[in-house]
C-alpha positions as CSV (number, residue, x, y, z in Angstrom):
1,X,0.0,0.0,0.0
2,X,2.3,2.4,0.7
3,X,4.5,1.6,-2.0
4,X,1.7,2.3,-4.1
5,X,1.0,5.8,-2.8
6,X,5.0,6.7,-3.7
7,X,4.7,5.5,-7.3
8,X,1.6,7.3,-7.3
9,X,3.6,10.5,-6.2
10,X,6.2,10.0,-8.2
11,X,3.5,9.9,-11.4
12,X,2.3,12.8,-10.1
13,X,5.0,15.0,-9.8
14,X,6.7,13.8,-13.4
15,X,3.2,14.9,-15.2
16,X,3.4,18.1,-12.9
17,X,7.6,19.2,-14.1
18,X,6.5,18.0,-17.5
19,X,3.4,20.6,-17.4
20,X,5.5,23.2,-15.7
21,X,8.3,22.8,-18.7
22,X,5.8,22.6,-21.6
23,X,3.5,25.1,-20.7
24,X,5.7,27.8,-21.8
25,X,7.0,25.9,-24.9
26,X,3.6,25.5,-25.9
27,X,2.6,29.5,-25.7
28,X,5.7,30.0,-27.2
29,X,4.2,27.4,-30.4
30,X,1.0,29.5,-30.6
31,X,2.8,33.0,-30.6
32,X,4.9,31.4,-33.4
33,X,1.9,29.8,-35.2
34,X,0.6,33.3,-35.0
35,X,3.5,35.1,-36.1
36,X,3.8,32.6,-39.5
37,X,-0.2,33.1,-40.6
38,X,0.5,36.6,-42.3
39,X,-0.2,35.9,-45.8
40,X,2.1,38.7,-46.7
41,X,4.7,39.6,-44.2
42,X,7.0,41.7,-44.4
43,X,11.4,40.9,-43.9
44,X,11.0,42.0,-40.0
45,X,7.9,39.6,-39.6
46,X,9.9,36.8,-41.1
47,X,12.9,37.6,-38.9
48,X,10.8,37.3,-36.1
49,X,8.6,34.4,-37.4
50,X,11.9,32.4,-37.9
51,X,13.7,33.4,-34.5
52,X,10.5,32.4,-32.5
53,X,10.3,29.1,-34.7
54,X,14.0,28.0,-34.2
55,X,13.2,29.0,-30.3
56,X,10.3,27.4,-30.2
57,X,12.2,24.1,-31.8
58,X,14.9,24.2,-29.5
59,X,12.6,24.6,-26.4
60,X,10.8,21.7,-27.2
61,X,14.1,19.4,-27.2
62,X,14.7,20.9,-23.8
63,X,11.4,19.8,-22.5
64,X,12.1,16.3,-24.0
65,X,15.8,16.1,-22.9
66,X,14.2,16.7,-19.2
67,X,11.4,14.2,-19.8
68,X,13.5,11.5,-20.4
69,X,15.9,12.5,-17.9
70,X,13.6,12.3,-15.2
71,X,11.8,9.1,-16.4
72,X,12.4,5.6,-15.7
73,X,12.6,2.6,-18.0
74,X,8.8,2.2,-17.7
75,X,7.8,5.6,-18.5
76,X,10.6,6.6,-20.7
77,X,8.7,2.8,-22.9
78,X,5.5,4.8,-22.8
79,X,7.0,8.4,-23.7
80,X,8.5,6.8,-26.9
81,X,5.3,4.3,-28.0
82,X,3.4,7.8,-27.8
83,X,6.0,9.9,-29.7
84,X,6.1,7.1,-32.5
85,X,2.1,7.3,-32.6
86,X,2.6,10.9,-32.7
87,X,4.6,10.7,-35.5
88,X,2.7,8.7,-38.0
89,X,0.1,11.3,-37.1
90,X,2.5,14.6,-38.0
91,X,3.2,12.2,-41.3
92,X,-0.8,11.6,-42.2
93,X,-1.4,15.3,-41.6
94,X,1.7,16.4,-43.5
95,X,1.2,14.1,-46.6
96,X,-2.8,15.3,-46.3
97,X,-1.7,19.1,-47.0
98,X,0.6,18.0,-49.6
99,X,-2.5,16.8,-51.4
100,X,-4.3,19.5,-50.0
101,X,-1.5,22.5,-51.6
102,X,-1.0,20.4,-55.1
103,X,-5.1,20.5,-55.6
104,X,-4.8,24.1,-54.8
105,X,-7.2,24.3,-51.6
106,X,-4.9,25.5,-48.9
107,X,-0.7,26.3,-49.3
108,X,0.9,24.0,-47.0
109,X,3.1,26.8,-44.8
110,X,0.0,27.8,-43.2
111,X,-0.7,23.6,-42.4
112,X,2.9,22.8,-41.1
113,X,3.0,24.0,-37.6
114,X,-0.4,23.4,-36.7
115,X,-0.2,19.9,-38.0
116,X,3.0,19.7,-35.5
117,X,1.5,21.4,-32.7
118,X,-1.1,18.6,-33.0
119,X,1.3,16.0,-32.8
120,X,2.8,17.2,-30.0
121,X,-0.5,17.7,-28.3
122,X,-1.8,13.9,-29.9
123,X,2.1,12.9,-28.3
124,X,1.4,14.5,-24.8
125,X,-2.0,13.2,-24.2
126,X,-1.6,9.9,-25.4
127,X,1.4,9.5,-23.0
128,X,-0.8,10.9,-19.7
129,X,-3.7,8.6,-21.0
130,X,-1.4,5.5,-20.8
131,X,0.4,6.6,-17.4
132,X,-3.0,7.3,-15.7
133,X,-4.9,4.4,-17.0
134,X,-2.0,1.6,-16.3
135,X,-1.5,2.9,-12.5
């Protein structure tokens, strides 16, 4: 029983430092999601489009760096069976815009990061799902 109340805590307090470290990594995908959805910007919006985007790229290897760092063999299993899910989703979504820019609908730079922010979010949930249901 009270072996089971630590791993319980320990859950608990990985989901929390995973939440406190993405949190800004996310609002810092939105703001760049934002800055990129100018049809027409202009060379400053770019700069800044591109300096939030590489920002926003390396932030969330930091957060995944930390992850793993903190995780033991079991969770650090479930982190990477929900990243490879995760993936094949980015892929479907990606390959669907390329179909979606060649018939002319929709141009494909305005698909790309939300298509990623949706992997990450497809990536996060599944992995919380798994810890929480398997505990």
């Amino acid at each position: 029983m009270m072996k089971q109340v630590q791993e319980d805590q320990l859950a608990r307090s990985a989901r929390r430092a995973v939440l406190i470290d993405g949190l800004p990594v996310a609002v810092l995908g939105c703001v760049a999601l934002a800055l990129g959805s100018d049809p027409d910007p202009s060379a400053t919006q770019k700069s800044w489009w591109i300096a939030v985007t590489v920002g926003f790229t390396l932030a969330v290897a930091w957060v995944l760096v930390r992850a793993f760092q903190r995780a033991d063999e079991y969770l650090r299993k479930i982190q990477l069976e929900s990243m490879a899910v995760a993936f094949a989703a980015v892929l479907v979504g990606l390959q669907l815009a390329t179909v979606l820019d060649a018939a002319g609908l929709v141009h494909l730079h305005q698909l790309a990061q939300p298509i990623i922010l949706g992997g990450i979010a497809v990536w996060q949930v599944l992995a919380d799902l798994r810890t929480r249901l398997h505990r």
